[in-house]
C-alpha positions, -999 to 999 in steps of 0.1 A, spaced: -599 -113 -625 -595 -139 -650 -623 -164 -654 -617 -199 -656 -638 -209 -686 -623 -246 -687 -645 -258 -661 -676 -240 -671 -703 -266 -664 -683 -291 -642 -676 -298 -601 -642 -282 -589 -628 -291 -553 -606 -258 -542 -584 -268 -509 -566 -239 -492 -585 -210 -491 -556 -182 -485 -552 -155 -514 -546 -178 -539 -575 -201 -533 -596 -178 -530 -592 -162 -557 -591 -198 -574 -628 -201 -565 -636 -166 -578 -621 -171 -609 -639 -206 -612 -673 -196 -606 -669 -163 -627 -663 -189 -656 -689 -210 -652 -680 -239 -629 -696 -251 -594 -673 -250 -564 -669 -265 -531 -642 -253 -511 -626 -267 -485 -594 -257 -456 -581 -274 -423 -586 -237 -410 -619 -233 -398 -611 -198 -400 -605 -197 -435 -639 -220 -444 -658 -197 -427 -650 -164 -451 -651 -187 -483 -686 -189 -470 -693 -156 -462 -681 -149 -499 -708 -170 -513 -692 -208 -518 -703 -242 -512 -679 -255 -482 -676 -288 -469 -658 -312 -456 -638 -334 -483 -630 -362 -462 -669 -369 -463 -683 -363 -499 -685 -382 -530 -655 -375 -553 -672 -392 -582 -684 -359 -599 -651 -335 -590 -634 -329 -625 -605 -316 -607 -587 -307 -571 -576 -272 -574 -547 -275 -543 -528 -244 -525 -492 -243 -530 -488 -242 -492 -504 -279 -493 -482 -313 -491 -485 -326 -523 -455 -352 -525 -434 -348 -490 -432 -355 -460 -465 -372 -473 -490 -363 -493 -518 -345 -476 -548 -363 -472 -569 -344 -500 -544 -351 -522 -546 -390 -513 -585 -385 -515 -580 -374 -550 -557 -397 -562 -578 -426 -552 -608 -410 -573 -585 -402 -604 -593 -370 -602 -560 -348 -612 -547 -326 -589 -533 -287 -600 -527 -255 -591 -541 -217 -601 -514 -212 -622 -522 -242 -645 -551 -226 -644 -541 -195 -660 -522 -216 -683 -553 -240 -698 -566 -201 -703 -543 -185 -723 -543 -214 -744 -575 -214 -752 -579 -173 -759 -546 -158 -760 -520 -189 -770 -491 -164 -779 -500 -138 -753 -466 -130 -738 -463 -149 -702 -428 -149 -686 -422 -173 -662 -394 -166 -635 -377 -193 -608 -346 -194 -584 -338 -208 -549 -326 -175 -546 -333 -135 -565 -367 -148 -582 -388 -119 -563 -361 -89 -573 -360 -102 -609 -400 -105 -614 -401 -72 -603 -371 -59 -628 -386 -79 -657 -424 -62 -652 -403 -28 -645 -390 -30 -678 -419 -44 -698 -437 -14 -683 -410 13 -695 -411 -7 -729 -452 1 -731 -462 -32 -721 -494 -34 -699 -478 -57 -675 -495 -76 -647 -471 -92 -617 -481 -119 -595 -476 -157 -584 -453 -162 -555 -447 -127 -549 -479 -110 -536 -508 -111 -563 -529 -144 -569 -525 -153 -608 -563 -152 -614 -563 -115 -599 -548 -102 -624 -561 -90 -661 -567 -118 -687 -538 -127 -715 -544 -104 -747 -518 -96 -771 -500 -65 -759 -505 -75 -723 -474 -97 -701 -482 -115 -676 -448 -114 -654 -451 -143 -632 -425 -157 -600 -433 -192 -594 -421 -216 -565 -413 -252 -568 -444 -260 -552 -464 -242 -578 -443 -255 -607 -455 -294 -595 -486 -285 -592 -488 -269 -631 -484 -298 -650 -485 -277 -683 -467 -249 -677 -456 -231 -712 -440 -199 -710 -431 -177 -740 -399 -170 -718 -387 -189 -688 -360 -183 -664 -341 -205 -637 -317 -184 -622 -302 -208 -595 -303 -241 -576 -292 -243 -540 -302 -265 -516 -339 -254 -501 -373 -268 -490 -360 -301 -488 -388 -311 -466 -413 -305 -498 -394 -326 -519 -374 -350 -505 -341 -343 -525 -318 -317 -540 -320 -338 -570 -361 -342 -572 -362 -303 -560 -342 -291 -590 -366 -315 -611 -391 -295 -602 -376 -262 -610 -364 -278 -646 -398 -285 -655 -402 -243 -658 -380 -241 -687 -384 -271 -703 -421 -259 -708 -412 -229 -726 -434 -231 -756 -417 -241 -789 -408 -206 -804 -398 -194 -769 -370 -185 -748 -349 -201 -720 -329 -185 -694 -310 -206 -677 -280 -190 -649 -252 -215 -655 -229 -205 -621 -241 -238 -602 -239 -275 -610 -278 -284 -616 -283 -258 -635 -255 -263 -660 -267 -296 -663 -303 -283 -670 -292 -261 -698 -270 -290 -717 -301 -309 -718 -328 -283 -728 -301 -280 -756 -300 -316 -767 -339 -313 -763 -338 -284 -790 -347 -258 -770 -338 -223 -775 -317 -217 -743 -298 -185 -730 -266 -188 -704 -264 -165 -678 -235 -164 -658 -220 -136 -633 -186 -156 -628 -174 -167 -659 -175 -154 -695 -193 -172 -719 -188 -181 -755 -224 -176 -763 -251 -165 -738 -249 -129 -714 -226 -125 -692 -209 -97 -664 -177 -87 -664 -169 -56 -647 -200 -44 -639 -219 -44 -678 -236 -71 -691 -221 -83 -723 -241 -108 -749 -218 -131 -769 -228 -150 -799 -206 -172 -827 -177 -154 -815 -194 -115 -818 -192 -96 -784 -215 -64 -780 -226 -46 -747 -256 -47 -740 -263 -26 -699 -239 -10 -677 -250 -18 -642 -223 10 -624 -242 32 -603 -271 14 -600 -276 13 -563 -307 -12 -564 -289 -35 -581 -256 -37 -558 -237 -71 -555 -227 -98 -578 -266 -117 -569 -280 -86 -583 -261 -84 -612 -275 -120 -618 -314 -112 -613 -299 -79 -638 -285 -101 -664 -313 -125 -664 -337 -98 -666 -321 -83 -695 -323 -117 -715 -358 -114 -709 -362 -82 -723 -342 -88 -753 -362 -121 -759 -394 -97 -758 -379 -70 -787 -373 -45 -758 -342 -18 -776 -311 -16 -757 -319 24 -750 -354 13 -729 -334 -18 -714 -310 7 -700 -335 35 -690 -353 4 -672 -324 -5 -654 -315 27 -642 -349 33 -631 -357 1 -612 -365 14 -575 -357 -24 -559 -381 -42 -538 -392 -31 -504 -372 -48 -476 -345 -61 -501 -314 -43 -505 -335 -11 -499 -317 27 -500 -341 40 -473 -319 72 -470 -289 90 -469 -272 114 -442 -240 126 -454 -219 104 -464 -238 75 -442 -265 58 -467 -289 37 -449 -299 4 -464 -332 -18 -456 -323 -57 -458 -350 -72 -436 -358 -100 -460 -322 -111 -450 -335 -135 -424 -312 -165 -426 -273 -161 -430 -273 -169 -467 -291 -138 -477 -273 -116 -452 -245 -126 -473 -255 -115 -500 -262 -79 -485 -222 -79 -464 -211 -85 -499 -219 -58 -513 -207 -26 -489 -171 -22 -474 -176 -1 -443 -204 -15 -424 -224 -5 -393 -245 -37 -390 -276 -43 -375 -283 -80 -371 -300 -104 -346 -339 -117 -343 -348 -152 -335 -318 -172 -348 -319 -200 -373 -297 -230 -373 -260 -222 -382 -267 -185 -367 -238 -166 -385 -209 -187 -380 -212 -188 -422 -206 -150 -421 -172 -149 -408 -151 -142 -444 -172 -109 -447 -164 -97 -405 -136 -76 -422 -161 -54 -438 -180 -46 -409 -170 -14 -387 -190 -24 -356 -220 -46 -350 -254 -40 -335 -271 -66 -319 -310 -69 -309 -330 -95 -302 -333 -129 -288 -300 -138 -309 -278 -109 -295 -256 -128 -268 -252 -159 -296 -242 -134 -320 -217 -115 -301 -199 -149 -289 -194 -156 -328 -181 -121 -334 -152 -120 -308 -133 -92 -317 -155 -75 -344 -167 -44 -323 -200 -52 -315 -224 -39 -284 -256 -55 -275 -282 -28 -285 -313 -51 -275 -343 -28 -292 -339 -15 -332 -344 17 -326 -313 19 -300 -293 3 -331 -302 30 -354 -298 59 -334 -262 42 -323 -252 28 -359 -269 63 -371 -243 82 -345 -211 59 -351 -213 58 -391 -215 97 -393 -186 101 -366 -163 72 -386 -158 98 -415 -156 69 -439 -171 81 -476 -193 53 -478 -203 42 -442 -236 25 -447 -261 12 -414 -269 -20 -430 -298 -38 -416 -299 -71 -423 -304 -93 -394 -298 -128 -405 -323 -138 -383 -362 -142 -385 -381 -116 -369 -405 -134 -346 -395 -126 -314 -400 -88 -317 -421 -84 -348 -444 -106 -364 -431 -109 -404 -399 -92 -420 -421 -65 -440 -431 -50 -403 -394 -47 -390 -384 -36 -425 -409 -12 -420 -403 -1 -390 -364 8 -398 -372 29 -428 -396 51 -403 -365 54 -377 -347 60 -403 -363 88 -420 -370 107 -385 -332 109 -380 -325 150 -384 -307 152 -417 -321 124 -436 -330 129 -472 -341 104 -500 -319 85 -521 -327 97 -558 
């Protein structure tokens, strides 16, 4: 845990009292400040409680003594409309933040040059947080991960020299860390998203600008140059004298990191030199991953890491449960775990990347369903359908060969059966079901799960090494 010291002797409100808040109210109270925490889930009021904190009610106590509202990211704090703790704080003058500036106003005060890399994206933040503390351990780092995916900030160890904190940040928890400063930051992308948080594309990819624009004055940014914002981002963290790095997976570039034929190549001043080979590399399949790759290894190279551990790191990196996961091979059939592709933009992403497909797709539908998905139907060998989306699904794939399988396990055994039988090299049973996973299971981690085990009790499986 890392204790807050900054309040030590003063009032902190903490609203939203999931992991993160709760941990917020720890950390607080370890430090030295008073606490009274507060949720619009009963639930969640009752086991800050039992943990030892003052709860109450915000809508009917005094705000004159709170030095600060400590909000969860999951809280409104600009659109549709501000949530009404937010208002209350507002009209008291009392500033409103996250954990994460939390940690921030702490490793100022005891470790100002600690290294803390800072990582956001609409899309690959999760897969390049975990590449980035992947290779900061194989480089000896002690390396702590958390933020946005899984560990509360303050859970973690303290900043000290020789420890990184490796951090993946929303937009909601970049507005709500007004003094963010990085040693190294990274945007990777900008695509329309949580639009209903912020209003606009334009105010959203403020909000992810304001991560890399904070990097601290001897510090790195990373910026992926393939989209529009972000371009624009990086030509003015230039003009504001930053020290920014390109990224790009389409295009070479005259000074930044780039990928061309599967290695990523660092130019500078007219001087080319290689820097990773990403052939082979079956966790980091498909031009997105060769993106979250790239980026990662800008990091690295910002943090002193040789180009020998770089490449041992890369090699090594096992992937992210549920994403692009090599849960087995039988033969010639490898078997991949996508469940985190629940919307046809990340499936995508997954189709891209494999030739001969046995696909596995269908959950509760979102809007658009897979209509998106069409350019990629030549790559599939036959579709398998479950779930509440499986009549919608097989209407939009006419004459792909498809069969309603209803259940997952009837798909794998099927896809399991058909792949094998095809005698294509490189069949792969592809979950990835565009879809949320709702109506059959109750989060993607649980179906994801629940492949790998059908997976691995097919006769014949064995471990991808």
């Amino acid at each position: 845990m890392i204790p807050v010291t900054s309040f030590a002797g003063k009032t902190v409100a903490v609203f939203g009292l999931g992991g993160s808040g709760l941990a917020s109210c720890h950390a607080l109270k370890a430090g030295g400040a008073e606490v009274i925490a507060a949720d619009d889930n009963a639930e969640n009021v009752a086991k800050a409680a039992q943990a030892g904190f003052i709860t109450a009610d915000l809508r009917n106590v005094s705000w004159a003594n709170f030095a600060a509202l400590v909000l969860a990211p999951g809280v409104p704090l600009t659109h549709p409309v501000p949530h009404w703790s937010v208002l209350k704080a507002r009209e008291a003058g009392v500033e409103v933040i996250g954990d994460i500036e939390l940690f921030c106003r702490e490793r100022r005060r005891h470790a100002p040059n600690a290294p803390f890399v800072a990582i956001t994206g609409t899309n690959g933040k999760s897969t390049t947080t975990a590449l980035i503390a992947h290779l900061t351990k194989v480089a000896g780092y002690d390396t702590q991960m958390g933020g946005n995916i899984g560990t509360a900030i303050l859970s973690l160890e303290p900043p000290r020299m020789g420890r990184v904190h490796v951090i993946e940040m929303s937009s909601y928890q970049i507005d709500l860390t007004p003094s963010l400063d990085p040693s190294v930051g990274i945007l990777l992308n900008v695509s329309e998203d949580h639009i209903d948080r912020h209003g606009t594309i334009e105010h959203y990819a403020a909000v992810k600008e304001r991560l890399v624009a904070g990097v601290q004055a001897d510090g790195t940014s990373i910026v992926g140059v393939d989209d529009g914002y972000c371009r624009d981002i990086a030509d003015r963290l230039d003009r504001a004298g930053k020290n920014v790095v390109r990224i790009s997976v389409r295009n070479p570039l005259a000074s930044g990191i780039h990928v061309e034929h599967g290695t990523i190549v660092r130019t500078s001043g007219g001087a080319r030199s290689e820097v990773a080979k990403l052939g082979g590399i079956g966790s980091l399949r498909g031009q997105h991953n060769a993106q979250n790759a790239a980026c990662a290894a800008a990091a690295a190279l910002a943090m002193g890491i040789s180009l020998d551990v770089l490449q041992n790191g890369l090699r090594s990196f096992p992937g992210l449960a549920h994403r692009m996961e090599q849960v087995g091979r039988r033969g010639n059939v490898l078997f991949v775990n996508d469940s985190k592709g629940t919307n046809a933009d990340a499936t995508a992403h997954a189709l891209s990347s494999f030739s001969d497909i046995f696909w596995i797709a269908g959950g509760k539908a979102k809007a658009g369903g897979i209509t998106s998905l069409t350019g990629y139907f030549p790559r599939i060998r036959k579709a398998y359908l479950i779930g509440e989306a499986a009549q919608e699904f097989s209407g939009t794939l006419g004459s792909v060969p498809h069969e309603i399988s209803q259940t997952l396990d009837v798909a794998v055994e099927h896809a399991a059966r058909d792949a094998e039988a095809s005698g294509l090299t490189d069949a792969v049973v592809l979950l990835s079901p565009a879809c949320a996973s709702f109506d059959q299971y109750r989060n993607f981690e649980i179906r994801g799960t629940k492949f790998r085990e059908l997976v691995q009790a097919l006769p014949g499986v064995k471990p991808v090494v």
